[in-house]
N, C-alpha and C positions, 0 to 999 in steps of 0.2 A: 504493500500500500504506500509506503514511503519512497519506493521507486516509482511508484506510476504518481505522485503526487509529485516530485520532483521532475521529473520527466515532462508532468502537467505546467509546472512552474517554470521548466527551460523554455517548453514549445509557445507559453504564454509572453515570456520573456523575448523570445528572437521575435514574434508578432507586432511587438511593440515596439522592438528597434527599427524592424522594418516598418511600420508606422511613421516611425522617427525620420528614418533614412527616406523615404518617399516621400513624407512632408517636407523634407530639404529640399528634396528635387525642386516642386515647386517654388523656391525663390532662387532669382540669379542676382549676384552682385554688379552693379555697372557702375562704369566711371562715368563721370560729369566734370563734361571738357569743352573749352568753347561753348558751353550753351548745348551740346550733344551728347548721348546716351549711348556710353560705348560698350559691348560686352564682349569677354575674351569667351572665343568658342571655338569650335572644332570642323573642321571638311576636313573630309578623306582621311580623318585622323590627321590632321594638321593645326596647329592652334592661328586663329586668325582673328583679326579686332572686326567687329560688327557694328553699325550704325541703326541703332533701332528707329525706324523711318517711319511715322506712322501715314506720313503725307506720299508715299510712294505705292502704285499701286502695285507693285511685283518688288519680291526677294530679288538681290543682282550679287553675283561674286563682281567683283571688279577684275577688266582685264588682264592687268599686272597679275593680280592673282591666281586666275585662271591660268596665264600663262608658267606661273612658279608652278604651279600642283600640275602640270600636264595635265589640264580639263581642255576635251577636243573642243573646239568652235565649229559650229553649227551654222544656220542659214540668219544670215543679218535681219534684224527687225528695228523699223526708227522706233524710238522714244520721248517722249516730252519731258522737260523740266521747268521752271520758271523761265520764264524768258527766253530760252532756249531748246534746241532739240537735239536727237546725236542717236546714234547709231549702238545697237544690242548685236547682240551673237545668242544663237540658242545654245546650251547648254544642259547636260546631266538627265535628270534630277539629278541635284547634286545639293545631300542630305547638310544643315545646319545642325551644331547640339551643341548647349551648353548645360552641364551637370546633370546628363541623363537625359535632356528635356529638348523634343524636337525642334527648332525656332522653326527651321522655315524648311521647302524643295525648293532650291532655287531651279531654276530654268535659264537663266537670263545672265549673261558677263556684257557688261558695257567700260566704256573710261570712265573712268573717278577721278580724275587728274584735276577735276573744280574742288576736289575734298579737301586736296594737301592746301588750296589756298583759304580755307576758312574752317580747318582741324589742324590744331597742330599736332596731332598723333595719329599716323599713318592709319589707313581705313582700307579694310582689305573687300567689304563690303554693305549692303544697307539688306535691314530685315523689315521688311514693309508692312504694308496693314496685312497681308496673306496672315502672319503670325497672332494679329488679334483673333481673325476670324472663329468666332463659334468657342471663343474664350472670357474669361472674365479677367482682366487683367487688371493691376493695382501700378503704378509708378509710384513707388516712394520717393521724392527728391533728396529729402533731408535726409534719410537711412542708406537712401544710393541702391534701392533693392526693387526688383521687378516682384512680383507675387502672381502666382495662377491662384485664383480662389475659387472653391466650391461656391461658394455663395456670397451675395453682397453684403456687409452690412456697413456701408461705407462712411454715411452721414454728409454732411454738407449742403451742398447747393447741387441739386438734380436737373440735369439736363437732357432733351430727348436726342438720339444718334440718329442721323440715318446716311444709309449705304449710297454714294453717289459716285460714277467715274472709279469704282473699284476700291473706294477708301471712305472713311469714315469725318461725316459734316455735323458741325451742331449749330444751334441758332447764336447769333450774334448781332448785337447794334453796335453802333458808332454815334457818337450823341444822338442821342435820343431816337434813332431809326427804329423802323420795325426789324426784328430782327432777322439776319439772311443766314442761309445756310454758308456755314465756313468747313473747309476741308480741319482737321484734325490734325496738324504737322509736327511732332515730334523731331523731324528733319530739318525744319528751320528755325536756327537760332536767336531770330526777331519775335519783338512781340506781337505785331498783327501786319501782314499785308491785307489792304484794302483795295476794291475794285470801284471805280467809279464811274459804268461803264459809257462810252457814247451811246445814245440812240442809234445813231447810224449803223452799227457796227454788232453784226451777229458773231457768236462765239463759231470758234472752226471747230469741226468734229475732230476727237484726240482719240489717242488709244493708251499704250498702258504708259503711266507716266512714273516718273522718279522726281519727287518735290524736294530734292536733295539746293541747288543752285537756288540762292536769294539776291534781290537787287534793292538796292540802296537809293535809289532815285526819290525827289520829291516827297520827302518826310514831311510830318507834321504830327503836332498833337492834339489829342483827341481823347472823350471820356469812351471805355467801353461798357459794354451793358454784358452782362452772363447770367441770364435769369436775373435775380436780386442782388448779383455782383454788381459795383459800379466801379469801376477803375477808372481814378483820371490823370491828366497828362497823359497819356502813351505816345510813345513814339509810333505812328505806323507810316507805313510807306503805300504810297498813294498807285495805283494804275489805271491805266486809262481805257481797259479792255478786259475782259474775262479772263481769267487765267490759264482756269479749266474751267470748262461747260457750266454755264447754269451755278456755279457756286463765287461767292460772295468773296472769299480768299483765303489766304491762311492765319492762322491762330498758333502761335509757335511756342518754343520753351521759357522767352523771357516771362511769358504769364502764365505758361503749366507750370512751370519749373516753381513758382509761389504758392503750390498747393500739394495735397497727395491726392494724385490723381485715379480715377477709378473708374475703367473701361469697361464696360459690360456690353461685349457686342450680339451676344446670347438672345441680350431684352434690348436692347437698344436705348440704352440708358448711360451717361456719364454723371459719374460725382467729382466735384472737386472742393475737397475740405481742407483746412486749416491744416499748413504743413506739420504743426506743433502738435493737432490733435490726437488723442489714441482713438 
């Protein structure tokens, strides 16, 4: 009886490590650099810095990278960015993992060569909104930790998601506007790009984009609205056309980066509370 109770007490025991050890899984450490969310991960069993992009509609290895790891390239595909556009290679699948935990399949190697001018630590490549998908994710800023969670119980100020151009938009004003939907950019480290758009001027149809590249043109400040958030002064930077289709602009780290942020793309719901609060 003392053997089968001990034996009860070891298999109960290794249960609860592996509890332990699988709840680890679910959080990654990332650095916070320039305004950007780096995590050290893995291809092909190789360790490589990642850019958690939430503004980009597709995982990409970069180039460079690509070409270090012997990943064959594939048939060219264009891609979008702010401002700019540029050329993909298809790729793999070609599995991302940090501490057990799948980020992303990428598909896709383009240049990164805009990173090294506004990262100063080498970026091997961006994990896009694909990795929220059909997860509940937590951004801690001040702890520096990603979270997968079962459930929310997030608090703050609740915001509705929805799925737009392959990435994720929430409502936003700009003094006192109604508010537009804005892309969700983890990838850019401004506080808001704004679109202000001409009438004349219909948005060009885009395909899968990388919201990795920001432009500095025509700043001003402005109060923003987030639900019952009011932010004022901001710096945003102004445009004069759509960026992508139908969305209002982007929403970047200088004003995620002032909360813990809480993705629910499950429910289509974000929170963002009090970096301080538990």
């Amino acid at each position: 009886m003392l053997f089968v109770l001990s034996v009860r007490a070891a298999l109960s025991f290794l249960a609860f490590l592996c509890l332990l050890l699988s709840a680890g899984a679910q959080e990654i450490p990332f650095e916070f650099v320039d305004g950007y969310i780096l995590v050290h991960a893995r291809v092909n069993a190789h360790p490589v810095t990642l850019l958690v992009d939430s503004g980009a509609s597709a995982s990409v290895l970069s180039l460079s990278s690509a070409r270090r790891l012997h990943v064959p390239l594939g048939d060219p595909l264009p891609v979008d960015g702010v401002n700019a556009g540029a050329v993909a290679f298809q790729i793999g699948p070609i599995t991302a993992e940090a501490r057990g935990l799948v980020l992303s399949q990428m598909t896709l190697a383009t240049d990164l060569s805009n990173a090294a001018q506004l990262c100063s630590v080498p970026v091997d490549g961006l994990i896009g909104a694909d990795f929220f998908k059909g997860r509940m994710v937590q951004i801690d800023y001040a702890s520096q930790r990603l979270r997968l969670l079962d459930k929310v119980d997030a608090g703050g100020q609740s915001l509705p998601l929805r799925a737009m151009n392959g990435v994720l938009c929430l409502p936003v004003s700009v003094n006192g506007s109604r508010p537009r939907w804005t892309r969700l950019d983890t990838g850019c480290n401004d506080a808001l790009h704004w679109v202000v758009p001409r009438l004349t001027e219909a948005p060009e149809p885009r395909g899968v984009s990388i919201g990795f590249i920001t432009n500095t043109d025509d700043e001003t400040l402005v109060s923003v609205g987030l639900g019952r958030l009011a932010l004022q002064s901001v710096a945003v930077t102004l445009h004069g056309r759509a960026i992508f289709p139908h969305e209002a602009g982007l929403l970047g780290s200088e004003i995620l980066s002032q909360y813990r942020v809480t993705i629910d793309a499950v429910h289509g719901r974000i929170w963002l509370a009090a970096a301080d609060s538990k």
